[in-house]
TORKOL-4160 file (C-alpha; in steps of 0.2 Angstrom, whole numbers, padded with zeros to 4 digits, m for minus):
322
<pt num="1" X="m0242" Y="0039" Z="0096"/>
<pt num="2" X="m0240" Y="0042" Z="0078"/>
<pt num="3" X="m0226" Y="0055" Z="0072"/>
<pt num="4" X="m0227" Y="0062" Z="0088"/>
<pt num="5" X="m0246" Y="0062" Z="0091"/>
<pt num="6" X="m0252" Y="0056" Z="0107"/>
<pt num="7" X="m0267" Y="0044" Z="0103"/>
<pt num="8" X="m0266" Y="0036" Z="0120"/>
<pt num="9" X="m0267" Y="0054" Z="0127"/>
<pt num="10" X="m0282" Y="0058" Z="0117"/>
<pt num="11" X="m0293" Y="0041" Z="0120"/>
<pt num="12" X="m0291" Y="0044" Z="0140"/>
<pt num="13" X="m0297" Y="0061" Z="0136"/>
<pt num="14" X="m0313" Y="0057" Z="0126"/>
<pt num="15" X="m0315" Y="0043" Z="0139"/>
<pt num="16" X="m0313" Y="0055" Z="0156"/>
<pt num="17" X="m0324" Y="0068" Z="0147"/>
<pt num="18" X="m0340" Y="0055" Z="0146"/>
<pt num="19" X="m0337" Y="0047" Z="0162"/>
<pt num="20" X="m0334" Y="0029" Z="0156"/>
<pt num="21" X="m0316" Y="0025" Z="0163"/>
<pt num="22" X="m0317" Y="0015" Z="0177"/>
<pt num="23" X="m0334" Y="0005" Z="0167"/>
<pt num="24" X="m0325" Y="0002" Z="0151"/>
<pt num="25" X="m0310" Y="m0003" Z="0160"/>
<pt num="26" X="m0318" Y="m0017" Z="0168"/>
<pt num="27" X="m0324" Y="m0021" Z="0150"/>
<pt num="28" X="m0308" Y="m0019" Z="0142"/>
<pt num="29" X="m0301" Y="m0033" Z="0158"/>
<pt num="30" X="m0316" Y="m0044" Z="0151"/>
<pt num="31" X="m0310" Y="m0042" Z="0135"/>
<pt num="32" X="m0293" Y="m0045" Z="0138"/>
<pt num="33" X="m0297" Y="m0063" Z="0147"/>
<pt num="34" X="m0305" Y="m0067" Z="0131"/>
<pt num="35" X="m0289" Y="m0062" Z="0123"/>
<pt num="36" X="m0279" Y="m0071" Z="0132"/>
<pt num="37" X="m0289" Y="m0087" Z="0129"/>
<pt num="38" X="m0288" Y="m0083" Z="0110"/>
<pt num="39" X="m0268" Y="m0083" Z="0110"/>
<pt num="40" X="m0266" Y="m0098" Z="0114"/>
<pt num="41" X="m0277" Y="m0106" Z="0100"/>
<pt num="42" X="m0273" Y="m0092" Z="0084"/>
<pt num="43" X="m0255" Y="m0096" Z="0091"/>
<pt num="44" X="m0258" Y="m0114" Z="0087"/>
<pt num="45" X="m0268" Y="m0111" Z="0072"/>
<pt num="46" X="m0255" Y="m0099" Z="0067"/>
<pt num="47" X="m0239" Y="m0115" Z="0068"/>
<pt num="48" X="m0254" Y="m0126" Z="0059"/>
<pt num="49" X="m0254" Y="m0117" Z="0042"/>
<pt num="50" X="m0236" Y="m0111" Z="0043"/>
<pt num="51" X="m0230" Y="m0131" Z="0044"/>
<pt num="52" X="m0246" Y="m0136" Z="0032"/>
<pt num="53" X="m0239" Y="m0123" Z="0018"/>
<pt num="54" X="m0225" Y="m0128" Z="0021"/>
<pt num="55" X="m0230" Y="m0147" Z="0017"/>
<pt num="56" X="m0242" Y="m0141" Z="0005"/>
<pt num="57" X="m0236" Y="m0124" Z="m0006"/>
<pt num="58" X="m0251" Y="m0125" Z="m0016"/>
<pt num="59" X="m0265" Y="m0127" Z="m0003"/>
<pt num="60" X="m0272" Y="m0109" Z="m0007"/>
<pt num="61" X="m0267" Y="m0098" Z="0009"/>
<pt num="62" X="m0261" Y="m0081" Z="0005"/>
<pt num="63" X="m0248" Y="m0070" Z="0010"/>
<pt num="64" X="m0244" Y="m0056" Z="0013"/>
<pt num="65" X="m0232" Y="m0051" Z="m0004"/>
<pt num="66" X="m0215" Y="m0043" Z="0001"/>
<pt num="67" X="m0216" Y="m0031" Z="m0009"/>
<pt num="68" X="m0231" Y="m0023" Z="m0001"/>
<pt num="69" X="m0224" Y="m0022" Z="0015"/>
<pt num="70" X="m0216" Y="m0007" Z="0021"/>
<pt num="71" X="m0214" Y="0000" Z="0040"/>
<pt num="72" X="m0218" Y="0018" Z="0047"/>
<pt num="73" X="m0200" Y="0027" Z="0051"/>
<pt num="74" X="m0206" Y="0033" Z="0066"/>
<pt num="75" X="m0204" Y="0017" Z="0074"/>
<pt num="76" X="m0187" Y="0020" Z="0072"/>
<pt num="77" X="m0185" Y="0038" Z="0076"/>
<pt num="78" X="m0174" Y="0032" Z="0092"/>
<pt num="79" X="m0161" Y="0025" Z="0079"/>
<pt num="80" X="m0163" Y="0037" Z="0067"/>
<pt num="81" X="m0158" Y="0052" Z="0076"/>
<pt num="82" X="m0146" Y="0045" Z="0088"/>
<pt num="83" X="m0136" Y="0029" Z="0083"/>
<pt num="84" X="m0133" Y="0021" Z="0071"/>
<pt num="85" X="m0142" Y="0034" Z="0062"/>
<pt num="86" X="m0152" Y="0040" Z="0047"/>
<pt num="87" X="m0140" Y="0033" Z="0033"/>
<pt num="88" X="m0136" Y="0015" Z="0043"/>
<pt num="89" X="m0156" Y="0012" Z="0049"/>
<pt num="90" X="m0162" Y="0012" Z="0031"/>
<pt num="91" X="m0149" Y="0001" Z="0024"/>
<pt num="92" X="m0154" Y="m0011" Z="0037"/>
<pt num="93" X="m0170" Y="m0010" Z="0032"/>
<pt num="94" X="m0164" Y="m0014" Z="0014"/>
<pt num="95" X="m0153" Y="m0029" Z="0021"/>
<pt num="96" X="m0169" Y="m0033" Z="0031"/>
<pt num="97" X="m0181" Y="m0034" Z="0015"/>
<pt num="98" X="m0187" Y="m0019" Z="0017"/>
<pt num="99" X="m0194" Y="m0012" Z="0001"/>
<pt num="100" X="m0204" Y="0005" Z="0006"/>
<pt num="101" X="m0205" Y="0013" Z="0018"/>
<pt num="102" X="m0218" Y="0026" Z="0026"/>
<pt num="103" X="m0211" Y="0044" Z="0029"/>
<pt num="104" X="m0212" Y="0053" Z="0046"/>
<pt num="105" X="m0201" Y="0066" Z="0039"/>
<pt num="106" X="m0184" Y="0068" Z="0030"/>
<pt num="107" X="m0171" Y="0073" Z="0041"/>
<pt num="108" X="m0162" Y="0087" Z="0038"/>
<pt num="109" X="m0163" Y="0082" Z="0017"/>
<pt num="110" X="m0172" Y="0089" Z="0005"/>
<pt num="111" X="m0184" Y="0077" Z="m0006"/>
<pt num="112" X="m0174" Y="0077" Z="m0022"/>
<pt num="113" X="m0158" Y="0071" Z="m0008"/>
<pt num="114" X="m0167" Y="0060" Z="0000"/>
<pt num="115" X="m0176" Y="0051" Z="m0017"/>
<pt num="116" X="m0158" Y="0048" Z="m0020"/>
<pt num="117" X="m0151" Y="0042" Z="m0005"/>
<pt num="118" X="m0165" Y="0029" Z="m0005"/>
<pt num="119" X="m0164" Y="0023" Z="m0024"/>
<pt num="120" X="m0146" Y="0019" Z="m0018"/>
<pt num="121" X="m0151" Y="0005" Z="m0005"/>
<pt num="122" X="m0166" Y="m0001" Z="m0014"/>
<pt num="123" X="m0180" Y="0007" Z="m0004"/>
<pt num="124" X="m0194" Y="0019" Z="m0010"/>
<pt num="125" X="m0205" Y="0030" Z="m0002"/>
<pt num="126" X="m0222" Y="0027" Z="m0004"/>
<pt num="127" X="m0231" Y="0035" Z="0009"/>
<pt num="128" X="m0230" Y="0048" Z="0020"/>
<pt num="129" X="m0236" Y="0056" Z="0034"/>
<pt num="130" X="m0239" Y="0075" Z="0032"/>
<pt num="131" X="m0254" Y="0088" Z="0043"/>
<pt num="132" X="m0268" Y="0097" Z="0034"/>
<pt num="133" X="m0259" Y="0110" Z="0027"/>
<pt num="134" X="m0258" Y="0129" Z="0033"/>
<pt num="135" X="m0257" Y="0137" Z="0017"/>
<pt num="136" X="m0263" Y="0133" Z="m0001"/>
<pt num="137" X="m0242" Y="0136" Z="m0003"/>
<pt num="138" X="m0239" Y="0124" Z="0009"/>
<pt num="139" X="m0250" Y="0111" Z="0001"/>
<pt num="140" X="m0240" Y="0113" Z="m0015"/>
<pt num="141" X="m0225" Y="0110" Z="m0006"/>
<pt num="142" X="m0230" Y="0094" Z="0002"/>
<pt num="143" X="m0237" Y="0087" Z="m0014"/>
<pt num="144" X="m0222" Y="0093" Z="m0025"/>
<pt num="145" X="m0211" Y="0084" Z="m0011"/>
<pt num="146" X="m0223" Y="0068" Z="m0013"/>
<pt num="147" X="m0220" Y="0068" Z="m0032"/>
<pt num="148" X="m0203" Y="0071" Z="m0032"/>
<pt num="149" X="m0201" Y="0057" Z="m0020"/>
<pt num="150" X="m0213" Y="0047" Z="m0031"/>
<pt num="151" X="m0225" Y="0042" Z="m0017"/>
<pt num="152" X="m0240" Y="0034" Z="m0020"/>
<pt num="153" X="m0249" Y="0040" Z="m0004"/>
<pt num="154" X="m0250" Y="0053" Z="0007"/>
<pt num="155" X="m0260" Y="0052" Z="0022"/>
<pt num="156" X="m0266" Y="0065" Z="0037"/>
<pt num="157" X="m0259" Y="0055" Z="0052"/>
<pt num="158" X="m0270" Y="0064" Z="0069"/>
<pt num="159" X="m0281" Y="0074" Z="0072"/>
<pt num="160" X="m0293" Y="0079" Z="0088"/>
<pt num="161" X="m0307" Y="0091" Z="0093"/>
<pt num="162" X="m0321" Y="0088" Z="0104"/>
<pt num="163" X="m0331" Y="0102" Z="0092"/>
<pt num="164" X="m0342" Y="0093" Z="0076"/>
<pt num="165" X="m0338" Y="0109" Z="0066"/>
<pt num="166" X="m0320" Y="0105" Z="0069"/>
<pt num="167" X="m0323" Y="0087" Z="0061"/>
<pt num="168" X="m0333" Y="0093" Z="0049"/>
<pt num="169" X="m0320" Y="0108" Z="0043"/>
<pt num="170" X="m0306" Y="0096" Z="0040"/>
<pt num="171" X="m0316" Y="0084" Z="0031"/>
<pt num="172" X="m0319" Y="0099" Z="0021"/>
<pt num="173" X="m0302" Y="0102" Z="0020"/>
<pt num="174" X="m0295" Y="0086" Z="0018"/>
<pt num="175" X="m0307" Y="0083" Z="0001"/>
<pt num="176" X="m0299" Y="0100" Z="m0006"/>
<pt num="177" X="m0281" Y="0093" Z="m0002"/>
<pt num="178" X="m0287" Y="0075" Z="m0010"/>
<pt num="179" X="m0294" Y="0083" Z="m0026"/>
<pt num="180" X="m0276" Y="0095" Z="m0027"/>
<pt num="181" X="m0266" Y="0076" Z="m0023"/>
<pt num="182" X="m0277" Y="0068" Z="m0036"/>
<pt num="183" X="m0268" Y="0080" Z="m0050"/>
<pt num="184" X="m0252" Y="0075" Z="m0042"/>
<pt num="185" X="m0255" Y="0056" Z="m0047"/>
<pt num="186" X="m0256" Y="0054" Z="m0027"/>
<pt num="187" X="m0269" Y="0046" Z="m0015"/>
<pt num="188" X="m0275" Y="0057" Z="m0001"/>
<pt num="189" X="m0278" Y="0046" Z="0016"/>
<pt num="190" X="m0284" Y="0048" Z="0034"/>
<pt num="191" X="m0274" Y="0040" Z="0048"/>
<pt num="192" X="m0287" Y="0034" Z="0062"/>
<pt num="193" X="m0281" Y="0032" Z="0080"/>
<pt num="194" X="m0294" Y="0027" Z="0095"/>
<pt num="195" X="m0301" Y="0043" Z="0100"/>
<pt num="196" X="m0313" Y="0043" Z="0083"/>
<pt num="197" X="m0322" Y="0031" Z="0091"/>
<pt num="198" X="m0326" Y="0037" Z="0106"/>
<pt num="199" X="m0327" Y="0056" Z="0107"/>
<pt num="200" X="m0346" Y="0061" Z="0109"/>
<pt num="201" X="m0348" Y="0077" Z="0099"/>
<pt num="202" X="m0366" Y="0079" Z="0104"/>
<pt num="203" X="m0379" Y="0065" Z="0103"/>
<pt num="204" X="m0369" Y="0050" Z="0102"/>
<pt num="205" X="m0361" Y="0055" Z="0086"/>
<pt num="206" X="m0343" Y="0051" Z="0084"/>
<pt num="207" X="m0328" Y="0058" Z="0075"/>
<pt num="208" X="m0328" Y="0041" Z="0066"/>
<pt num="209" X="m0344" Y="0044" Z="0058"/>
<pt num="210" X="m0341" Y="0061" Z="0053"/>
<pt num="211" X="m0327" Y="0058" Z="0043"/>
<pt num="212" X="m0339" Y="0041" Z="0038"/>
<pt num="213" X="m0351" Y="0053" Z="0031"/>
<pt num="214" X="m0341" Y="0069" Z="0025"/>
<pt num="215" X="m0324" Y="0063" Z="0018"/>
<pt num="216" X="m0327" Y="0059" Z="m0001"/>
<pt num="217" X="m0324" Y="0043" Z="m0005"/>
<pt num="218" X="m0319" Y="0044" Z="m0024"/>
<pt num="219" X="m0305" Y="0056" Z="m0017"/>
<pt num="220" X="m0301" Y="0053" Z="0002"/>
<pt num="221" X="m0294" Y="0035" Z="0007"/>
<pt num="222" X="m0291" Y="0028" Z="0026"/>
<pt num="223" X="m0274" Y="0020" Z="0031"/>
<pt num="224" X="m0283" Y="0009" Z="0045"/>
<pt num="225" X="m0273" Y="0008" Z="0060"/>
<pt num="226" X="m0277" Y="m0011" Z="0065"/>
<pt num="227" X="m0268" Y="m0009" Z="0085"/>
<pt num="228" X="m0280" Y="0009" Z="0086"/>
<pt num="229" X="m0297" Y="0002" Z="0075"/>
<pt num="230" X="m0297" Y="m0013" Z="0090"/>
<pt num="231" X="m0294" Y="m0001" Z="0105"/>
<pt num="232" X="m0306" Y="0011" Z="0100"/>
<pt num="233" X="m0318" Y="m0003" Z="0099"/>
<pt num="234" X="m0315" Y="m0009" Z="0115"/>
<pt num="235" X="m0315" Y="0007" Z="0124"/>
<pt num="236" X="m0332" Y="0013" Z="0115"/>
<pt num="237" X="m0340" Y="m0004" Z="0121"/>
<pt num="238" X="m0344" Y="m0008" Z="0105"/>
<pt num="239" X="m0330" Y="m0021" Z="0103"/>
<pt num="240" X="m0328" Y="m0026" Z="0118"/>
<pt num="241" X="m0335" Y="m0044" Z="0114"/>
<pt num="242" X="m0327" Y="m0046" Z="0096"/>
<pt num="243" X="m0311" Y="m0034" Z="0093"/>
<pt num="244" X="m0306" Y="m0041" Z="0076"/>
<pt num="245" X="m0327" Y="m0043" Z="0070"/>
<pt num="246" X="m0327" Y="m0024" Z="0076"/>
<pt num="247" X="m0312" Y="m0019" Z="0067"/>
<pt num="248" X="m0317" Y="m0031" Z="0050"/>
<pt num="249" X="m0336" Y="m0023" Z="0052"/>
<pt num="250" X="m0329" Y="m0006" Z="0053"/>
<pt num="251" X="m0318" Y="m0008" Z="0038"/>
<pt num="252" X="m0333" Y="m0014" Z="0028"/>
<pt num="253" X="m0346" Y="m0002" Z="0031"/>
<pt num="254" X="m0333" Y="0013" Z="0029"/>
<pt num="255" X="m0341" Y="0022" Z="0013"/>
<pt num="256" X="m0320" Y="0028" Z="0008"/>
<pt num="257" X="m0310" Y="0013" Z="0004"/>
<pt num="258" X="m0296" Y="0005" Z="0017"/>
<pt num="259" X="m0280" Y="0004" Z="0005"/>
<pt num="260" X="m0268" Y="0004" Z="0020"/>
<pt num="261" X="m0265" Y="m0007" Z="0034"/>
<pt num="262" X="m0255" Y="m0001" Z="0050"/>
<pt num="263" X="m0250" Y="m0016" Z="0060"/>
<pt num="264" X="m0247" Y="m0017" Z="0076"/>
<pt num="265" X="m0253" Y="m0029" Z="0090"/>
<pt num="266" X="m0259" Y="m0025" Z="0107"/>
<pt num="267" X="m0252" Y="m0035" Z="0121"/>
<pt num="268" X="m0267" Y="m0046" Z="0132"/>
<pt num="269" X="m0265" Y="m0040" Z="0147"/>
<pt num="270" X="m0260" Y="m0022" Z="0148"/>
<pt num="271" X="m0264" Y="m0015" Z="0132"/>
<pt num="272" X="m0249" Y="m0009" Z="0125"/>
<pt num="273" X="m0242" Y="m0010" Z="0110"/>
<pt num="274" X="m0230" Y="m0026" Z="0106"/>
<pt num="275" X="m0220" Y="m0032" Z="0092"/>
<pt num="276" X="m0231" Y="m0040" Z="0081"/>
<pt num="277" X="m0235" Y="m0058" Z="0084"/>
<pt num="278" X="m0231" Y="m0056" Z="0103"/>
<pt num="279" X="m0251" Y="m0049" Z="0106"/>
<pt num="280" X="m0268" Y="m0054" Z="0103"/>
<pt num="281" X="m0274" Y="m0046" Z="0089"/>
<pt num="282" X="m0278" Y="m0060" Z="0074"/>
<pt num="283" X="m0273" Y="m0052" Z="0059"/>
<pt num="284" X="m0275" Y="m0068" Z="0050"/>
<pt num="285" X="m0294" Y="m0064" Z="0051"/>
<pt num="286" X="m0293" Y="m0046" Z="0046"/>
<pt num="287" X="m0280" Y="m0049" Z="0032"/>
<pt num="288" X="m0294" Y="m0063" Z="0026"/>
<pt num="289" X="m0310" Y="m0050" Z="0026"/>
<pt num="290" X="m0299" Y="m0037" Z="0018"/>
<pt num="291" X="m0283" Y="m0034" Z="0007"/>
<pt num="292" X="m0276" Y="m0019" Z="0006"/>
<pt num="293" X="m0261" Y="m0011" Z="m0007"/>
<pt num="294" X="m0249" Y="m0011" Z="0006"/>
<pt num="295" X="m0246" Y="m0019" Z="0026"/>
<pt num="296" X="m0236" Y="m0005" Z="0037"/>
<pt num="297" X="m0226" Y="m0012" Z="0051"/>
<pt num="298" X="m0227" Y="0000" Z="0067"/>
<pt num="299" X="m0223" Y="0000" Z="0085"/>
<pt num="300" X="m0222" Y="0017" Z="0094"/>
<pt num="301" X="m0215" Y="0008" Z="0109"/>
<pt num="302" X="m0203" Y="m0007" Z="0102"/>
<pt num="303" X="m0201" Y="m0019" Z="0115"/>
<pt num="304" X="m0184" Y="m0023" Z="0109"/>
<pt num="305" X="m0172" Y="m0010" Z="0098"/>
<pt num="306" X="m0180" Y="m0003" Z="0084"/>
<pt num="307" X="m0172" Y="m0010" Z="0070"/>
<pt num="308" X="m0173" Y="m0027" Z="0080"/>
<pt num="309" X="m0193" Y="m0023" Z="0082"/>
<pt num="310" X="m0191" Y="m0018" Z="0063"/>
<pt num="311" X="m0186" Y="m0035" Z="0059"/>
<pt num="312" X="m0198" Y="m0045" Z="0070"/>
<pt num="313" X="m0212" Y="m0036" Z="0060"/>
<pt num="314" X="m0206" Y="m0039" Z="0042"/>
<pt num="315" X="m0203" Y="m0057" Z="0047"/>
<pt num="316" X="m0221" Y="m0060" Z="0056"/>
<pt num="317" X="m0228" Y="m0053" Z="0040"/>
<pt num="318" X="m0218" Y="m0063" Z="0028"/>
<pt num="319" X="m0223" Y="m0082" Z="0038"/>
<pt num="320" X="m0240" Y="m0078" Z="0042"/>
<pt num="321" X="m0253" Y="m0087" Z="0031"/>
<pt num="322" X="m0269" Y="m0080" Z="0028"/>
């Protein structure tokens, strides 16, 4: 779920509606024993290049640069409206090493209050996460609020339709907003969850390859969800050998350009989201077949308290080597 979307919902959906639950959940079991396996050894290979950088400085692994990680507030939303709060949460973050962060809304401030309250602890706003707009008055608003905020992104973070002229309506849309964010200095983005992959609009055809072929690349971005791109490749079968070759392959061959990463793993043996290092899914290999401007940190479901999830995730980012 992301800001309040249910994506696990809408795969379950798409899946129940073309008959292939109980067969891809025996593929996604096959999968997940290969998954398990893998733990073990990218675990391993994982301690390897941590202790050889650490031997070594210069022996040419990346990583990922601090200042390009950020984390999507609504893994905090628990925190942030209950205790310790709004105020207290983001100057964790900050004390954390937390640079950006990805909005999910402003709670109860207005842009030019919130812009402030976030210079003071040392954290920006670079993205956000904001719905195809109503209204072209409503548009103007969001991207006025994105400005004033100094974002550099703003992104579309769901949406769902089992009609192709659905899909093929917002892409229209969603290149109308881009060109309008353009003029705004901003980048316009698309937010992918599972069900892209496997809804059937008619044909075989997916939501994915709608938005493949209609979104305009020269204006319309994709913030790849990593945990979402992997399940969505399972569940459609397609992935279901090679998770991380599906996701790497699906980044690749997307005509718009993958400038975000949301990262979050998927645990080996129900699926769920876990804190990041405590699933299967290699990012170490990702990361390597693509670099993007900036690594999200997200768990709808932290397995521990979100500002402890919070920290988990910077620091899995900051030591991995790639």
């Amino acid at each position: 779920m992301c800001f309040g979307y249910d994506g696990e919902a809408a795969l379950r959906e798409s899946l129940e509606k073309r008959g292939m639950s109980r067969r891809l959940l025996l593929r996604s079991a096959v999968a997940t024993a290969a998954g398990v396996t893998a733990v073990g050894a990218t675990a391993s290979a994982s301690a390897g290049a941590s202790a050889g950088a650490a031997r070594h400085p210069g022996h040419g692994l990346k990583r990922v640069p601090k200042e390009l990680i950020s984390i999507q507030l609504y893994t905090l939303r628990a925190a942030l409206g209950g205790e310790p709060g709004f105020d207290a949460v983001l100057r964790q973050l900050a004390v954390d090493g937390y640079q950006r962060v990805e909005l999910a809304g402003y709670y109860g401030r207005t842009a030019a209050e919130l812009k402030v309250f976030l210079r003071r602890t040392g954290i920006r706003a670079s993205s956000s996460h904001d719905g195809i707009s109503a209204t072209p008055e409503a548009l103007e608003t969001k991207l006025d609020n994105a400005a004033i905020l100094g974002q550099r992104y703003v992104n579309v973070p769901y949406l769902n339709s089992d009609k192709l002229s659905d899909w093929q309506m917002w892409a229209q849309q969603m290149n109308t907003e881009a060109a309008l964010a353009r003029d705004y200095g901003l980048r316009y983005g698309y937010h992918n969850h599972a069900h892209e992959f496997t809804i059937d609009l008619g044909g075989g055809l997916t939501p994915w390859e709608v938005l493949a072929a209609e979104l305009d690349p020269r204006l319309v971005h994709l913030e790849a969800d990593l945990y979402w791109v992997v399940t969505g490749g399972i569940n459609s079968g397609a992935g279901v050998a090679d998770p991380e070759k599906f996701a790497i392959d699906t980044i690749r061959e997307a005509p718009q350009k993958v400038r975000q990463y949301h990262v979050k793993d998927k645990d080996p043996a129900s699926g769920d989201m876990v804190d990041l290092g405590t699933g299967f899914i290699d990012f170490k290999r990702i990361f390597r077949a693509h670099q993007v401007e900036e690594f999200i940190v997200e768990n709808d479901t932290p397995d521990v308290t979100p500002l402890q999830s919070a920290e988990v995730g910077y620091d899995y980012l900051r030591t991995l080597r790639f």
